[in-house]
N, C-alpha and C positions, 0 to 999 in steps of 0.2 A: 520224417516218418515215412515207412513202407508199406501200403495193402497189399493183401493177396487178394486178388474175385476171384473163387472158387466157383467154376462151371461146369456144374454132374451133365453128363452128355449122354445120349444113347439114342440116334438118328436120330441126329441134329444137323445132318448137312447141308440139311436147307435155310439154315438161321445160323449158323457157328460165325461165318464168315464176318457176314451184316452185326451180330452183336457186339463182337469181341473187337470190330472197328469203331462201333459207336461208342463203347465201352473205354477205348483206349482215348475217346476225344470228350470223356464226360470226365475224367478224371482231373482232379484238380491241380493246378501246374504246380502245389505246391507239395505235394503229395509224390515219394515214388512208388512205383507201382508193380507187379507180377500178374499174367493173367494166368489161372492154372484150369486149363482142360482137363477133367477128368473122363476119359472116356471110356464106357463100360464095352472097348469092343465091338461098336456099333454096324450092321452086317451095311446098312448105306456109307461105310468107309468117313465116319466123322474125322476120326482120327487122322485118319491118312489125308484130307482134304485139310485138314487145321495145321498138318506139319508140313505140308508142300509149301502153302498158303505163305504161313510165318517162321518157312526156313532163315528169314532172314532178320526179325525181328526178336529181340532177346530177352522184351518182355514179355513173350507168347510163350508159355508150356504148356504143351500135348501133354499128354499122359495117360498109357493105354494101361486098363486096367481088364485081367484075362481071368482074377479068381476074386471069390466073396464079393460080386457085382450086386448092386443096386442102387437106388440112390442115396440114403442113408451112408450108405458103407462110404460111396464116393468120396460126399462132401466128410469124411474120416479121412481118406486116402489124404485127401487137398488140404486138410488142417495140419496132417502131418510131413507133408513136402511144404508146405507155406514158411515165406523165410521173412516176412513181414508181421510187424508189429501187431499190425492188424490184419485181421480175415473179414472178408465182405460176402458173403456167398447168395446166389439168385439164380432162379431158371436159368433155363438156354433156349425158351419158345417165346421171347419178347413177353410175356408175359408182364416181368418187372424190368419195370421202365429205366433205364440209364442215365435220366434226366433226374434219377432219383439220388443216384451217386452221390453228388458233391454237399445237399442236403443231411446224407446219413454219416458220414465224415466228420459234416461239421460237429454235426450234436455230440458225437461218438466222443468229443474229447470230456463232455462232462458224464455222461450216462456209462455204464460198463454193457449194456446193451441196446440198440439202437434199432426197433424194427420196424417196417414199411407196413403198414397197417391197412386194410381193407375198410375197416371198419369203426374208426375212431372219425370224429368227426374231420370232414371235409375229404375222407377216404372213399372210391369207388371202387367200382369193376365193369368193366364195356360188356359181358355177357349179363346180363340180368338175371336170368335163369339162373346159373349157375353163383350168383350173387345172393341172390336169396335161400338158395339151398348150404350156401357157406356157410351164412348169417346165423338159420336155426341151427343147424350143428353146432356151430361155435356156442351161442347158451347155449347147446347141451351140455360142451365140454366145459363151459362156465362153473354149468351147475354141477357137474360131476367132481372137474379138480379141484373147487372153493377157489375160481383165483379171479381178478380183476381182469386182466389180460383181454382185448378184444379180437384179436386174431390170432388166436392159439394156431393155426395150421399156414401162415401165411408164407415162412421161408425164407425172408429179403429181407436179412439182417446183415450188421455189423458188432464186432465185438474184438477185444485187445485179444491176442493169442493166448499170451500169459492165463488169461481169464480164462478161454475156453478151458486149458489145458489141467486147471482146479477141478474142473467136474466129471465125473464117472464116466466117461467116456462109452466104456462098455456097456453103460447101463443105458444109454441113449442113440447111439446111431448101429442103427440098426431097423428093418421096415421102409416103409415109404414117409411119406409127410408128417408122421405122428413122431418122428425123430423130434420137432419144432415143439409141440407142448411138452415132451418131455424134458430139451434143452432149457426150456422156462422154467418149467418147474422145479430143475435142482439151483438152476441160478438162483432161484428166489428163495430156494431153503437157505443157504449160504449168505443170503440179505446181499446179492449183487442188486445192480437199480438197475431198471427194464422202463425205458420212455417207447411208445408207441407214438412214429409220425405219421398224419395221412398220406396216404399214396395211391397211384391211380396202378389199376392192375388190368391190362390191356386182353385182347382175343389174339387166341396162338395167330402168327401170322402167316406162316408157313407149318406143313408133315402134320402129323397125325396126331391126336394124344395119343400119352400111355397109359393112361388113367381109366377105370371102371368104378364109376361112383358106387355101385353096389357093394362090390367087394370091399374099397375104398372105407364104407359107411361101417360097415362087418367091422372090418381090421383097426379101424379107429376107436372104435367103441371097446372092442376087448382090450384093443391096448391103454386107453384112461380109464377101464376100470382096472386091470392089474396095476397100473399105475396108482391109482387111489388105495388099492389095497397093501399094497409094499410100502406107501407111507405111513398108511396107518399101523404095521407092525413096528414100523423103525420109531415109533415115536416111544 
């Protein structure tokens, strides 16, 4: 069997290097592997630092991406260059943790979806703060989609390609993090099986965020509710 780790980039050159070598040594020996940078053109030259780096290595691909950028879009870009069986896709801010790999692999052969979970038991996150502002949100989005799901915005999944490539594509990547509940949600209309493992979800280690929890909070909300209400007409 082949993964792809798909990694949405966009100044990341202070973490691209450090991951995608720790990544390369969490992978299971029995596993081959692809690592796909997608990089949205990032002006700290991610791109160009990941392609010098791993000119010489063939499981490394760059991938500069110059139109319809974001992150949603990316990890699209990366599903659709991925030439493995399976797709693995995670931050590029250490965020999720690489120790988590050969965990989500495993289970992946019985589940069709396999996510690192914040908040199912034994799951954390090293920011507290922003731990506790995931948590209420997620009931919210609980109580909004009707779904069991405990980390509807988490990210650090795996899934068979085949699989992905059944769901509307169109109708889900697209925005920021809110791509994640809505990739669950049509999985789960289709009755694919969604296992939630714990996982520890670390502080960026290096650069900035991208992130504006207000806007963040806006853009998430309008998007499970359009979401709830397009299922309610389809039904």
């Amino acid at each position: 069997m082949k993964v792809s780790v798909i990694l949405p980039t966009y100044n990341e050159a202070a973490n691209i290097i450090k991951l995608t070598k720790r990544i390369i040594d969490k992978i299971p020996t029995e596993w081959d592997y692809e690592i796909l940078i997608m990089d949205d053109n990032s002006p700290d030259k991610t791109f160009q630092i990941a392609k010098e780096t791993f000119q010489n290595e063939q499981h490394v691909i760059p991938v500069l991406r110059t139109k319809d950028r974001g992150l949603a879009r990316a990890i699209r870009a990366g599903i659709e260059h991925a030439t493995g069986e399976q797709v693995l896709v995670m931050d590029t801010d250490f965020t999720h943790d690489p120790t988590e790999i050969p965990r989500l692999l495993h289970i992946s052969i019985i589940y069709d979806i396999v996510s690192g979970s914040r908040f199912c038991p034994g799951g954390n996150m090293q920011d507290t703060k922003h731990y506790l502002a995931s948590l209420t949100y997620n009931w919210l989005l609980r109580l909004v989609l009707r779904t069991q799901i405990q980390d509807n915005l988490g990210g650090f999944f795996t899934m068979r390609k085949d699989k992905l490539l059944q769901l509307p594509l169109d109708n889900i990547f697209y925005g920021y993090g809110d791509y994640f509940f809505r990739l669950l949600h049509y999985a789960q209309k289709i009755n694919m099986t969604v296992v939630e493992i714990p996982a520890q979800y670390h502080a960026r280690s290096e650069g900035k965020s991208k992130s504006n929890f207000t806007q963040l909070l806006f853009s998430y909300t309008m998007a499970a509710i359009k979401l709830k209400l397009k299922s309610k007409s389809e039904k």
